[in-house]
C-alpha positions as CSV (number, residue, x, y, z in Angstrom):
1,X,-9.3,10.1,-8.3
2,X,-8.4,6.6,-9.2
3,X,-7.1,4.6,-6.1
4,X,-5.8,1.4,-6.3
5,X,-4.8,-1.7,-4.0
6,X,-2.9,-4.9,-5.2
7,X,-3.4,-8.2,-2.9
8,X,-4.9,-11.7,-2.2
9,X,-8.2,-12.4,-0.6
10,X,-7.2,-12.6,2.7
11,X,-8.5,-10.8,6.2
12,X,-4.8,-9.7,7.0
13,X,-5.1,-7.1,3.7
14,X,-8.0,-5.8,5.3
15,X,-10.1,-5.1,1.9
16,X,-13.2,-4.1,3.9
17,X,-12.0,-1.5,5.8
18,X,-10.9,-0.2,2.5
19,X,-14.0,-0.5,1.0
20,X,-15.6,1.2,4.1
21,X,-13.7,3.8,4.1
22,X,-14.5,4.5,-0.1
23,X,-18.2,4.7,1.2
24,X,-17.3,7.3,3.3
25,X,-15.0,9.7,0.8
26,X,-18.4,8.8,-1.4
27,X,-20.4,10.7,1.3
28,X,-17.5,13.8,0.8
29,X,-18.9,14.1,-2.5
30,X,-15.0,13.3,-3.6
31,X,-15.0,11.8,-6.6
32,X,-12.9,8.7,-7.6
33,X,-12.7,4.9,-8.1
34,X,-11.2,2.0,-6.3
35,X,-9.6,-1.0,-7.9
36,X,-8.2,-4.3,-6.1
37,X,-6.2,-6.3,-8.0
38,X,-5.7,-10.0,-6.7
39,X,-9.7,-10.2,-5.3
40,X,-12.7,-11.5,-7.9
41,X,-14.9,-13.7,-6.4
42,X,-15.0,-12.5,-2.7
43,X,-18.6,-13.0,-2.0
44,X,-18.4,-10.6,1.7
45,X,-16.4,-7.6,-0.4
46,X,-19.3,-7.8,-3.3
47,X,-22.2,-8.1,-1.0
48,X,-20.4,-5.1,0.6
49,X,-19.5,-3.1,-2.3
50,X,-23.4,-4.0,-3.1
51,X,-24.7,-2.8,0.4
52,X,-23.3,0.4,0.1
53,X,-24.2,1.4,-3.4
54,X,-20.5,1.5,-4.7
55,X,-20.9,-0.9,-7.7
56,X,-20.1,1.8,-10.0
57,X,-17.2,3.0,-7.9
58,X,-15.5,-0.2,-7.0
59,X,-14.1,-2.7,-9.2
60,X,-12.9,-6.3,-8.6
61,X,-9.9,-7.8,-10.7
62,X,-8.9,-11.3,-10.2
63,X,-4.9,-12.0,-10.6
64,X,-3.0,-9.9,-13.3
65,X,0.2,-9.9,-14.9
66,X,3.1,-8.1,-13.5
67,X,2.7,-6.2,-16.3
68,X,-0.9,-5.1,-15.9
69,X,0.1,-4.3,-12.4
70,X,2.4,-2.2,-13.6
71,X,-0.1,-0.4,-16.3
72,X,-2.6,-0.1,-13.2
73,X,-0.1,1.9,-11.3
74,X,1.0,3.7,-13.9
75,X,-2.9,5.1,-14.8
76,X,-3.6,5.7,-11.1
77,X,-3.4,8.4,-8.4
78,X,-3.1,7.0,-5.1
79,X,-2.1,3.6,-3.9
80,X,-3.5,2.2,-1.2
81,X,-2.3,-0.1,1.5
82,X,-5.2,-1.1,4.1
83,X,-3.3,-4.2,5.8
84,X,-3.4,-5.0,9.1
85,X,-0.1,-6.2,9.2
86,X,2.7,-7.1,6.3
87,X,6.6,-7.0,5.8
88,X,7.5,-4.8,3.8
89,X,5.4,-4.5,0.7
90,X,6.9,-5.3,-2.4
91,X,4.1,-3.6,-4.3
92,X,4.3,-0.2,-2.1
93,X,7.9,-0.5,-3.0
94,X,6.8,-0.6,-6.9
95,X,4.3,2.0,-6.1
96,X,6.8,4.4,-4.7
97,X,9.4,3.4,-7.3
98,X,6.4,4.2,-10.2
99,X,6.0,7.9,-8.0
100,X,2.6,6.7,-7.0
101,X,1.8,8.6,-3.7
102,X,0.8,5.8,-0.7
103,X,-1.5,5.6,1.6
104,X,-0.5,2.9,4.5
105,X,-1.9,1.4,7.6
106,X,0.7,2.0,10.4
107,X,1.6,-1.3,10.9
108,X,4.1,-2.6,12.4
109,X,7.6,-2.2,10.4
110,X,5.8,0.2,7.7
111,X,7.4,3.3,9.4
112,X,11.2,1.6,7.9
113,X,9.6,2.2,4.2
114,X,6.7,5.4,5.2
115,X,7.3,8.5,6.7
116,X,3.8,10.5,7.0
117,X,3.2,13.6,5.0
118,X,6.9,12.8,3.9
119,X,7.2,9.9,1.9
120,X,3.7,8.7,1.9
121,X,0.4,8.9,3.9
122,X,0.1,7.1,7.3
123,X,-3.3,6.3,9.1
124,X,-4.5,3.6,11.9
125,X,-5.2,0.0,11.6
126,X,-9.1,-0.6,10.6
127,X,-10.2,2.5,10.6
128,X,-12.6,3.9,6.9
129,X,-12.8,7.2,8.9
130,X,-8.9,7.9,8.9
131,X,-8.5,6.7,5.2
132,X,-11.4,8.8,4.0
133,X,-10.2,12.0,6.1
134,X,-6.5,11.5,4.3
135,X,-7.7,10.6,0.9
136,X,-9.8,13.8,1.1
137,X,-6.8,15.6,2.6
138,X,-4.6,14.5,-0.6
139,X,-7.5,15.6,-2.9
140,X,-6.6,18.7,-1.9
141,X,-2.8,18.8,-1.7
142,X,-0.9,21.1,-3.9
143,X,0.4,19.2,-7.0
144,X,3.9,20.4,-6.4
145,X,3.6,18.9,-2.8
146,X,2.5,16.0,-4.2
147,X,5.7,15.7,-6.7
148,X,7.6,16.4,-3.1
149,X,6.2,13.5,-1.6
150,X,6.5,11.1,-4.4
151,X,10.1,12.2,-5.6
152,X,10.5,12.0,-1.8
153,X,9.4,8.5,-1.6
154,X,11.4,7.3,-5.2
155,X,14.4,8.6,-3.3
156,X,14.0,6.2,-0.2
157,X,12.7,2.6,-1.8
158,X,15.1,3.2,-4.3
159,X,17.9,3.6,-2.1
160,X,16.8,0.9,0.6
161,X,15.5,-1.5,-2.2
162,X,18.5,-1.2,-4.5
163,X,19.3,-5.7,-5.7
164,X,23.0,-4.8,-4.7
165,X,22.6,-3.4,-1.3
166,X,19.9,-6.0,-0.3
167,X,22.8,-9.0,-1.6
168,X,25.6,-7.2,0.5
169,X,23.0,-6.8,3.3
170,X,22.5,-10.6,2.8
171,X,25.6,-11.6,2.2
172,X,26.7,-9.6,5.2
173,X,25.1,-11.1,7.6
174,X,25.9,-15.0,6.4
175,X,29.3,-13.8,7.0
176,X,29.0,-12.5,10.6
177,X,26.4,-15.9,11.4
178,X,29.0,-18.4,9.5
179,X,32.4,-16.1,11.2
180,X,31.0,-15.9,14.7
181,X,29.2,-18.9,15.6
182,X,29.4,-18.6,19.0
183,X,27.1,-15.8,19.2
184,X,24.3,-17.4,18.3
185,X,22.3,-19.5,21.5
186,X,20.0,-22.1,20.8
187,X,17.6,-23.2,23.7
188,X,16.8,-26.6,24.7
């Protein structure tokens, strides 16, 4: 099972939990390998990694091209999302868009982009236990559910994340702003 996450070194992406939680599916006797792109010299997620004997299941890129992202997503079989909070995700957007299935914290706004067991996979804020339990739970998912989900999840960033309809979204609402400028209330 290759599993991939795509971010900076920050706390907010939550890497550890992530890498917590890979210990754990390790214990399941699941076999698979984690990648994060955008992390190389994090000396806490390598003395980590180290700790819990998951050198050879965990590997470290620094920045990529988009390109290489792409090729990443393109050879793997789950994205993951461990953030504690976020926007929307441009690269779960990518990821649904390649039909890579999700996995997502439930953070705040992610339920506009993932619907659990529908569109993608949904499990708490810091917590290896409920990654682990869904990863294993998608190792063991039908591929023809799996093609559900994914074609499932194509169909909603694609038509939420279309260039046109986020410009007329844009544009729409200059218009009402710059057409109706009494409705907006500044405080003093």
């Amino acid at each position: 099972l290759q599993i991939l996450s795509v971010g900076r070194n920050h706390w907010i992406k939550d890497f550890r939990t992530a890498i917590l939680a890979m210990s754990l599916i390790k214990e399941k006797k699941i076999p698979f390998h984690y990648t994060i792109i955008g992390v190389h010299k994090s000396e806490e997620l390598l003395f980590l990694v180290n700790d819990l004997n998951l050198n050879d299941s965990v590997t470290f890129l620094d920045s990529v091209s988009q390109d290489k992202v792409y090729e990443k997503i393109l050879f793997s079989d789950l994205f993951l999302l461990s953030s504690i909070q976020e926007g929307i995700a441009n690269v779960c957007v990518e990821a649904m868009l390649s039909k890579l299935p999700v996995i997502s914290t439930d953070y705040p706004g992610v339920s506009e982009l993932i619907s659990d067991d529908k569109t993608g996979f949904l499990v708490p804020i810091r917590s290896p236990k409920a990654i682990a339990d869904k990863v294993e739970l998608f190792s063991k998912i039908e591929e023809k559910d799996i093609k559900k989900i994914v074609n499932s999840a194509y169909e909603k960033a694609s038509s939420q994340h279309k260039n046109e309809q986020m410009l007329d979204s844009m544009t729409s609402l200059y218009k009402k702003v710059l057409l109706k400028p009494d409705t907006l209330h500044f405080s003093k």
